[in-house]
Structures are given as structure tokens and as C-alpha cells.
C-alpha positions as CSV (number, residue, x, y, z in Angstrom):
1,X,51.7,78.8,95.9
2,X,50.6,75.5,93.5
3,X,53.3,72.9,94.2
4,X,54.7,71.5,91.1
5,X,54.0,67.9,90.2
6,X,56.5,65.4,91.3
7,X,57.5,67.7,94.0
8,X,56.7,67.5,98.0
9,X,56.8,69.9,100.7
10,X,59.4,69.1,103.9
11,X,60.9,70.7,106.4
12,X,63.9,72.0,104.4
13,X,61.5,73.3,101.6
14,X,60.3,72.1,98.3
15,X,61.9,68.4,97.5
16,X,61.1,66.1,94.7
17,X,58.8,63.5,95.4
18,X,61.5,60.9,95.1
19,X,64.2,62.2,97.0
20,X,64.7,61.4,100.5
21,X,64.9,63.3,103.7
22,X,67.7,61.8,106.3
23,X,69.7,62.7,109.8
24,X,73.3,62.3,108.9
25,X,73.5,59.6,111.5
26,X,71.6,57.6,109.4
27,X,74.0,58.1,106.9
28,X,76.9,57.9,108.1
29,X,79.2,55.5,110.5
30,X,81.3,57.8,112.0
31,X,80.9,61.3,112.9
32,X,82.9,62.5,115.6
33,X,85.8,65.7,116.3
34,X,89.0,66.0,116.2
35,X,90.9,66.3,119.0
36,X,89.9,69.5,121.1
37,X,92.3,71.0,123.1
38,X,96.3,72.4,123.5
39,X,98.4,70.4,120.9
40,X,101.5,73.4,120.5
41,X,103.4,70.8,122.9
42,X,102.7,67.6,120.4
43,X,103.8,69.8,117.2
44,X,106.9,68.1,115.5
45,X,108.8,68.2,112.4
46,X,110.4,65.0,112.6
47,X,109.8,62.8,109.3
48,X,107.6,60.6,111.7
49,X,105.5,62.9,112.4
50,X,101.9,62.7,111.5
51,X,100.0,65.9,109.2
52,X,97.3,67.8,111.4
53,X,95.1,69.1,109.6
54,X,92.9,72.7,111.3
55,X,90.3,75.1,110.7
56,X,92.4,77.1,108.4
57,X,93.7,74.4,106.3
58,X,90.2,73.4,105.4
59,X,88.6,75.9,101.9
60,X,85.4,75.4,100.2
61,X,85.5,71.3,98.6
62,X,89.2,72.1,98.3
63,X,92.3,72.1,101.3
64,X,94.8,75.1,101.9
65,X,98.7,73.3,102.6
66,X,99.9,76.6,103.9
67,X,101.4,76.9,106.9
68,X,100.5,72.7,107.5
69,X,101.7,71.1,110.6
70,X,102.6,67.6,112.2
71,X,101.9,66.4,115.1
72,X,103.9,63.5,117.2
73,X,103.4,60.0,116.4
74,X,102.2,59.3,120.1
75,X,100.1,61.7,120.2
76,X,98.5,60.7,116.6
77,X,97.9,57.4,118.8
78,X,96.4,58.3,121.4
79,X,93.7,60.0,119.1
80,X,93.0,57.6,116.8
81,X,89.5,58.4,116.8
82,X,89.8,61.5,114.4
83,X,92.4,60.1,111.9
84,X,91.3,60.4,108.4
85,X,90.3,58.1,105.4
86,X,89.2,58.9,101.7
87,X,86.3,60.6,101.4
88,X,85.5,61.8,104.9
89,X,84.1,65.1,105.1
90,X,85.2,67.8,107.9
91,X,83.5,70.7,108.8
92,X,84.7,73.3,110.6
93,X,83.7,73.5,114.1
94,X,84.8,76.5,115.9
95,X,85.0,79.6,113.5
96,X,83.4,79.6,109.9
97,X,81.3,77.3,110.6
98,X,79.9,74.9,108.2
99,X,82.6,75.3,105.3
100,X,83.4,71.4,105.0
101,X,85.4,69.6,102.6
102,X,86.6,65.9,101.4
103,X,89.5,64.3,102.6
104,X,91.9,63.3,99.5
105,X,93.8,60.2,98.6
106,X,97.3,62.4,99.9
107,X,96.0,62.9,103.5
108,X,94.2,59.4,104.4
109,X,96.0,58.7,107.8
110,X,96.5,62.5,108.6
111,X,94.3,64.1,112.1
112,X,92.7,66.8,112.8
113,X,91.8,69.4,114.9
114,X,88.2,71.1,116.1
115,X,86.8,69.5,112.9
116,X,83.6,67.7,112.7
117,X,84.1,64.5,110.8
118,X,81.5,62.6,108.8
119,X,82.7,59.2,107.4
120,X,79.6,58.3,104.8
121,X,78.4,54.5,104.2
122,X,79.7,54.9,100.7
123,X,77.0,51.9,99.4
124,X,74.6,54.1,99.2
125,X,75.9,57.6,99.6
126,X,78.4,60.1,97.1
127,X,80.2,62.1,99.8
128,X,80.9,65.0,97.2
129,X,77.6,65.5,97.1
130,X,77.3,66.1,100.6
131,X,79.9,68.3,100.8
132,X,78.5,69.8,98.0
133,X,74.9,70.5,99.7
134,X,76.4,71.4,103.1
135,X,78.8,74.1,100.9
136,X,76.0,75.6,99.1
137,X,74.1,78.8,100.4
138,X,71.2,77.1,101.8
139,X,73.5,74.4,103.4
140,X,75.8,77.3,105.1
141,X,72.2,79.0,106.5
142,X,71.0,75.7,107.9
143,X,73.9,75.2,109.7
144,X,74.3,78.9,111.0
145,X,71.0,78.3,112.2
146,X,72.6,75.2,114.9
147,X,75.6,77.4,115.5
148,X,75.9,78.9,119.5
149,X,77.9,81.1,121.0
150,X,78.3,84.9,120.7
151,X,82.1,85.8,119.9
152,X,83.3,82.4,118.8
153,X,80.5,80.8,116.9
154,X,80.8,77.0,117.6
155,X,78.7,73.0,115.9
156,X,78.1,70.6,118.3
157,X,78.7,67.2,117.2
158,X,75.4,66.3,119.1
159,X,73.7,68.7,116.1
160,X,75.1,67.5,113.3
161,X,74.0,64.3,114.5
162,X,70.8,65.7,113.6
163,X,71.1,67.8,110.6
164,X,68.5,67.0,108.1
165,X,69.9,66.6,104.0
166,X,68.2,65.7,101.2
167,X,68.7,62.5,99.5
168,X,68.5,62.0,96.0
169,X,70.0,58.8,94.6
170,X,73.6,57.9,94.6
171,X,73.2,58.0,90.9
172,X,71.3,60.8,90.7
173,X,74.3,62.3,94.2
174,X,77.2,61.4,91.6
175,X,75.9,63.1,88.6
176,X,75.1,66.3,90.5
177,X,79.0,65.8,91.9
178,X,80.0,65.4,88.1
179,X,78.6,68.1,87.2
180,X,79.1,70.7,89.4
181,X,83.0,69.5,89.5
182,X,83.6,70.3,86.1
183,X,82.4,73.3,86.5
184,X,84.7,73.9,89.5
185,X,87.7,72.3,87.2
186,X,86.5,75.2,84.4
187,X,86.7,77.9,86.9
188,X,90.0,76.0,88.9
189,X,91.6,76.4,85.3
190,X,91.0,80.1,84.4
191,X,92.0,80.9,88.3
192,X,95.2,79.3,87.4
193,X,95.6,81.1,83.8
194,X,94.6,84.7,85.3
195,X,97.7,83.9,87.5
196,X,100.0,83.1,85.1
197,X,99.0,85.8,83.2
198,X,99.5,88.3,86.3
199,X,102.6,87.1,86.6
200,X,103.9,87.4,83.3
201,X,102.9,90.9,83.5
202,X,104.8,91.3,86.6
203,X,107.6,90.1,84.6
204,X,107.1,92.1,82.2
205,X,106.9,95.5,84.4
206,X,110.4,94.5,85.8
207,X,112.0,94.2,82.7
208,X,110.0,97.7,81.1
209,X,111.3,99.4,83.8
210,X,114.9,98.9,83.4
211,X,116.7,102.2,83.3
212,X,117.9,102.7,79.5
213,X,119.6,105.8,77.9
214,X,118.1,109.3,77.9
215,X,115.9,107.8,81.6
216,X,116.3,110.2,84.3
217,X,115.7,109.5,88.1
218,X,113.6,111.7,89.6
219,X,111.1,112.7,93.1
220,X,107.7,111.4,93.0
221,X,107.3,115.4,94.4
222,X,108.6,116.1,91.5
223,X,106.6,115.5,89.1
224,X,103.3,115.6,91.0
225,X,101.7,116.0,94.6
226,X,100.7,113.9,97.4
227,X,96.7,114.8,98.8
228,X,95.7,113.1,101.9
229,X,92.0,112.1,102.3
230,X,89.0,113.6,103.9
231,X,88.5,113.9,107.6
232,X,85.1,113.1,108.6
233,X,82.7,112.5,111.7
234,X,80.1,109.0,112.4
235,X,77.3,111.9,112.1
236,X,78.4,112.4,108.6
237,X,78.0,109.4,107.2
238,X,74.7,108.7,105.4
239,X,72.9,106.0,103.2
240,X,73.7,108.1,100.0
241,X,76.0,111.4,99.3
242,X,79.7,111.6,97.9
243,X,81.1,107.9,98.3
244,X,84.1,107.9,100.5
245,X,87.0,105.8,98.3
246,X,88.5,103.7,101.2
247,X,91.0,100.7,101.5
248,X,88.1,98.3,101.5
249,X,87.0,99.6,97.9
250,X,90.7,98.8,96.6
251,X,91.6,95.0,95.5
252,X,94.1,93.9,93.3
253,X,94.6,97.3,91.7
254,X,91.2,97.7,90.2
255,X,88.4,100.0,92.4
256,X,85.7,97.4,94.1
257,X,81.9,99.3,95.1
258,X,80.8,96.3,97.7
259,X,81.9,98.0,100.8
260,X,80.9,101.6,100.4
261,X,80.2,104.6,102.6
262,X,78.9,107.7,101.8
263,X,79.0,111.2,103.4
264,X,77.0,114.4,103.4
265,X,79.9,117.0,104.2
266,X,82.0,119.8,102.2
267,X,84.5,118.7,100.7
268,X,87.2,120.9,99.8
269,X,87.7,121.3,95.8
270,X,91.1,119.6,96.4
271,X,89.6,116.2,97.7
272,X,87.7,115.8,94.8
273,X,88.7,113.0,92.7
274,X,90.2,113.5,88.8
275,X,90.6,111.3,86.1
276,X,93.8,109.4,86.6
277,X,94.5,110.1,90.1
278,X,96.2,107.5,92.0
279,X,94.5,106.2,95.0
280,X,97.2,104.8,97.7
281,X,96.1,102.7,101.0
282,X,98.9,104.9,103.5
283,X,97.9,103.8,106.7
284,X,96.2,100.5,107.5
285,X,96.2,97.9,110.8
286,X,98.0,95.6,108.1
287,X,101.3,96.6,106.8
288,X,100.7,94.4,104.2
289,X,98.0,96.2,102.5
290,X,100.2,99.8,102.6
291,X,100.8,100.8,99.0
292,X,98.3,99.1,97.6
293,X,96.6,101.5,94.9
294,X,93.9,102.0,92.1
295,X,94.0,104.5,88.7
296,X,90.8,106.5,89.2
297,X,88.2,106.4,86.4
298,X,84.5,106.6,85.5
299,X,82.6,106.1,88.8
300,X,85.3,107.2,91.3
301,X,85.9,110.7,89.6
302,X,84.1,113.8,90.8
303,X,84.1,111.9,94.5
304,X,86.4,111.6,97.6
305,X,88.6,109.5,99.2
306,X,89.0,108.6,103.5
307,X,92.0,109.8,105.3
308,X,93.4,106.8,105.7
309,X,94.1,107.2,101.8
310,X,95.7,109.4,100.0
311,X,95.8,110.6,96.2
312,X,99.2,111.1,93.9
313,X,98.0,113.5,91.5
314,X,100.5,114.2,88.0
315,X,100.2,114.3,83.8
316,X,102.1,111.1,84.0
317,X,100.3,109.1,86.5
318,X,99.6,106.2,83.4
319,X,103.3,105.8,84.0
320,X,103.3,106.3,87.8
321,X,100.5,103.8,88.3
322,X,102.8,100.8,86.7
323,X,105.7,102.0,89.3
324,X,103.3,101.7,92.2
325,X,102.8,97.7,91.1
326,X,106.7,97.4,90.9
327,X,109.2,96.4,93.0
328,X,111.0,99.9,92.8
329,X,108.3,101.7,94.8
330,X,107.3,98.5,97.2
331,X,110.6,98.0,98.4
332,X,110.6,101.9,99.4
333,X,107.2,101.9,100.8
334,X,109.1,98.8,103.5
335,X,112.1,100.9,104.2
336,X,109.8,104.1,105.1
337,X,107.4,102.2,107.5
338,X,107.2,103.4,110.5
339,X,108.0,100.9,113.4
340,X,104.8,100.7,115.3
341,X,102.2,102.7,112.9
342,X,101.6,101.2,109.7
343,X,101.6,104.1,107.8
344,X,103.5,106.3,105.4
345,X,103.4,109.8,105.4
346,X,103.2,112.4,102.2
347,X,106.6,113.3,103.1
348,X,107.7,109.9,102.3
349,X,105.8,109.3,99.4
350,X,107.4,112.6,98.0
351,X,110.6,111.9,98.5
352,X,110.1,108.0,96.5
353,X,113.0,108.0,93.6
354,X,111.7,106.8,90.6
355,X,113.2,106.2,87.1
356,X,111.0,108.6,84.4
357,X,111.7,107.8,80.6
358,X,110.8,110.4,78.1
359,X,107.4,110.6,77.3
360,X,107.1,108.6,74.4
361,X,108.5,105.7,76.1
362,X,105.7,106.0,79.3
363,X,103.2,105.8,76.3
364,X,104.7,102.8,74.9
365,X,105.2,101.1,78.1
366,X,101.8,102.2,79.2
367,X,100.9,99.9,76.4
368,X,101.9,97.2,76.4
369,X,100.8,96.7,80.2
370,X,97.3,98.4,79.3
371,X,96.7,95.6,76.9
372,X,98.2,92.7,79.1
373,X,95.5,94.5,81.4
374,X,92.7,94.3,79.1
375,X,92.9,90.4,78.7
376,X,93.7,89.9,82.7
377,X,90.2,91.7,82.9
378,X,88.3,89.8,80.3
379,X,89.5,86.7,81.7
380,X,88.4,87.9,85.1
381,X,85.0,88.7,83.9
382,X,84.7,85.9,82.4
383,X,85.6,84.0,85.8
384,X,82.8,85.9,87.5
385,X,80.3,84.4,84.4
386,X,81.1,80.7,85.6
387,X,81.3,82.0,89.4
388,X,77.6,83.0,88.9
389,X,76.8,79.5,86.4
390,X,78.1,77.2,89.3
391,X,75.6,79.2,91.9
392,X,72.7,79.0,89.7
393,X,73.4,75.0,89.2
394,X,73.9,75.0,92.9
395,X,70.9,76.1,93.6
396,X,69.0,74.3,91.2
397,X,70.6,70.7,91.1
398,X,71.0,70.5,95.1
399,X,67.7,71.3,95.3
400,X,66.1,68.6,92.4
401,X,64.5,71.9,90.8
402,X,66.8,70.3,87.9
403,X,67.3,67.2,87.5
404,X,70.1,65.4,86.1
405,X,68.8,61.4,85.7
């Protein structure tokens, strides 16, 4: 292959002639862990108590505050070592490996735990584009490539030490950052106005489904039938067949074809999927993902679904479908749980009360929630498009195929 001019070939790949090639030792002038070890005995929630940052705090350039702890302010001194200023990166150690982000203005003086930090000489270096590179796909397969360990994949310090990065500029480092972090803000907006929107919908389900005159209450068993999936053997399954709807395929109401599985039995004429079944998760090693369903169309029909699943077959299920996201039938999917299996039987999911309008009104409340549905999805879709934009500039600023000064 002819190597483009201004371009030179190192032992990362293809760089541009003018961009550097450098351990993170050289530079940086710290990088160390966090402490390593049992710290449930130093956790405290007294006021002076010092934040703690872990693995699972840490996201992708960004920080998760759920579920946050403190530690003591002894302890915090006797480790001073790993606590935090503006700017540092951490990577996580012990885990998922590799995913690093920056430390914020809000947690300078907060420590950590089993994360590798890298404190940048900032003269000369933009950490956000470090974090950026060590983020990106071919950053995350470098670093997998200086991971050990077989059940818990694990960075030595002593490694990172070592890691090689390209080194562009700092002008040329910030205006990669710049750019790639309005394209996170972009796609940090429209996460943020698909959620509103979601939940004004959910708002709006709540208040459509408010029994009015002329509602009755009936059985889901009533008005339709509960179908349990299809039973099938390892010696079934097959690289292509009839796909095999199963909880993985289900995410946030909407059918997902990125985990499938395929099988080359019989299946019964009662298995096979229709237009408009609902598809139901009844039994699952997470309670929290029981009742969570999908309104069968275009690729899913004509297939089958996994015996962990089941189907709720009726005229109505446009209607039914808006129930299942609702309060009325979540709150009886908790109170028919069983204790130790996470599952709920057809029995149970026939015997559901549910409040059933005329038919005219499930059409008009069908609706409105079908078109609050239509610009959740566009909005989604369109979240995807920048998704895909920010990968492709990825790819091509953090490697100088473009170039940005």
C-alpha cells in the first residue's frame, strides 16, 4: 500500500509526519492507583468525609454519581497519593479495562479506588484528548492488548507506564477535544430531550388510562390468551433458521436483532408469531427485566419466540400494549412474583385486571401515544446518525487522517 504524503509508518499504524510518538511517562508527572485493597471499614457518611470515587462511577469522558461513596478523612490521609486534581485522567484497572475519563472541577480533592491515574504536564499536553484517544476503538484494543488475567481482566500501572499515544500538537490536541465535544454536547442534548419526551409520554399514559364512564374492568384472559415460548435443544440451534425472539432482542419496548439465535426445529402453528402479538420477558435471572415487552411487527412476524418468553395474543393488543408500559400492569407483575424464581406464570398474567374503554376510545388513545411514539423514534434515529458521526470523526481526527489545524 502507497503511503500518503505527509504521513509515516509507526508502531501504532499510519501517523502524520508531524505528530509525535510518546510513553505516557513522558508525558505525564504522576501516574499511579488508587488505593487497592478493603476500604468497607473506612466508608462514612459523616459531612467530613472524603468522596471515593470506583470502577463503576467512572463512564466513557463522563462520571456516573450513583450509588457515590465517602470515605474517612484519615483514611483520605493516609492515601494521599491517589487524591484527585483537574484534569487527571483515570482509567479503570480491574474490570472494563481501559474506559478512562477526566476528573472535573466538582471532585478535585476526592480519591479513588483500583483506578490508574495519569496527571498530564498540561504545558504541553490537552488531557481531553488523551482521554479522548485512549476512549476510542483503537485506544480500547491497544489497551486490551496489555490486559492479564483470565476471569478478572486487570492494567498494571508498570504498562501504562509504557503505553505508546500519538502526539499531535496541543493546538492541534485542543481542537480535536473541541470538536469532538460538541459533538458529544449535540448527542448529550438529544439523550436528554428523548428523556423528557419519554417521560411526558409516561405522563400522558397515566392520565389516558384513567377509568372514565362507560370503561369496564376486565381479565387480561378475557379478552385474549397467554402462549408460552418454544422449548428447544443446544443441537437445534443453527447459524440461520426461524430466529428465536428472546429477552436479549427486547429493549425499551421496541424489538432489537443484535443478539439473535436461530433454530432448525418444528414449530407448532401456535408459536408462530402474528402481527400485533405482545412479546413479554416472564422469567428472567433479573426481576427487574420481568414484564418488559415489544408489539410484534414486520421482521418478527411469521417467527418464534424462547420459553423464557411468552406471547399475549388479542384484537385489542394496540390497547393492551400501552397497559403493559403502565403502572397498572407493573405494579401486578411485583405482587405476582414468585419469591425465589423470577418469573410469572400464564396463570398470572391471565388473571391481570385491566381497565378496557370502548373501542373507539383504545383507538383514540392508541393515538395519541402512537404519534408521541413516532417522534420518540425519529429522535432516536436521529441520535444513532450523530452516534455514528462522532465514530467516524474518532476515527479520523485521533488518527490525523483529518486534520483540524
Amino acid at each position: 500500500m502507497e503511503l500518503r504524503a505527509g504521513y509515516k509508518i509507526t508502531d501504532i499504524g499510519i501517523l502524520p509526519i508531524d505528530w509525535e510518538l510518546k510513553k505516557l511517562s513522558e508525558l505525564t508527572s504522576l501516574i499511579t492507583n488508587g488505593f487497592v485493597g478493603t476500604v468497607k471499614s473506612q466508608y462514612t457518611e459523616s459531612d467530613d468525609g472524603v468522596t471515593y470515587i470506583q470502577g463503576y462511577n467512572v463512564e466513557e469522558n463522563s462520571f456516573n454519581y450513583r450509588g457515590i461513596k465517602k470515605v474517612t478523612s484519615e483514611f483520605h490521609k493516609l492515601h494521599l497519593k491517589s487524591c484527585l486534581q483537574e484534569g487527571d485522567l483515570l482509567t479503570i484497572q480491574t474490570g472494563d479495562v481501559g474506559l478512562t475519563t477526566i476528573v472535573p472541577k466538582e471532585l478535585v480533592g476526592a480519591n479513588c479506588h483500583a483506578l490508574i491515574i495519569s496527571r498530564f504536564k498540561k504545558e504541553k499536553s490537552n488531557p481531553k484528548y488523551f482521554s479522548l484517544y485512549l476512549n476510542s476503538n483503537e485506544g480500547r484494543a491497544r489497551l486490551k492488548e496489555i490486559e492479564i488475567g483470565t476471569t478478572m481482566k486487570h492494567i498494571n500501572v508498570g504498562d501504562m507506564i509504557h503505553f505508546l499515544v500519538p502526539v499531535p500538537t496541543k493546538a492541534e490536541q485542543t481542537a480535536i477535544a473541541t470538536a469532538l465535544s460538541d459533538t458529544d454536547a449535540l448527542i448529550s442534548s438529544l439523550e436528554k430531550l428523548i428523556a423528557k419526551k419519554r417521560n411526558i409520554k409516561q405522563g400522558a399514559i397515566q392520565k389516558l388510562l384513567q377509568p372514565k364512564v362507560g370503561w369496564e374492568v376486565k381479565e387480561l384472559g378475557e379478552i385474549g390468551e397467554c402462549i408460552i415460548g418454544l422449548t428447544y435443544k443446544p443441537e437445534n440451534i443453527k447459524e440461520s433458521g426461524t430466529l428465536v425472539l428472546r429477552s436479549s432482542n427486547v429493549q425499551g419496548n421496541t424489538l432489537k436483532y443484535e443478539d439473535n439465535v436461530y433454530v432448525n426445529s418444528e414449530i407448532p402453528k401456535k408459536l408462530i408469531n402474528k402481527e400485533n402479538d405482545i412479546l413479554i420477558c416472564v422469567r428472567n435471572g433479573s426481576r427487574d427485566l420481568i414484564g418488559k415487552c415489544a408489539l410484534l411487527t414486520g421482521r418478527a412476524i411469521g417467527e418464534t419466540f424462547g420459553a423464557f418468553m411468552s406471547v399475549f395474543r388479542s384484537p385489542f393488543n394496540e390497547f393492551v400494549f400501552i397497559l403493559f408500559q403502565s403502572e397498572i400492569i407493573k405494579k401486578q407483575i411485583d405482587e405476582h412474583l414468585g419469591a425465589t424464581i423470577n418469573q410469572i406464570t400464564n396463570k398470572s398474567l391471565n388473571s391481570f385486571e385491566i381497565p378496557f374503554p370502548p373501542i373507539e376510545e383504545q383507538t383514540r388513545i392508541a393515538t395519541i401515544l402512537s404519534d408521541m411514539d413516532a417522534e420518540i423514534n425519529a429522535l432516536e434515529t436521529k441520535l444513532e446518525k450523530y452516534k455514528m458521526l462522532k465514530l467516524g470523526m474518532m476515527q479520523n481526527l485521533l488518527t490525523g487522517k483529518i486534520r483540524l489545524v
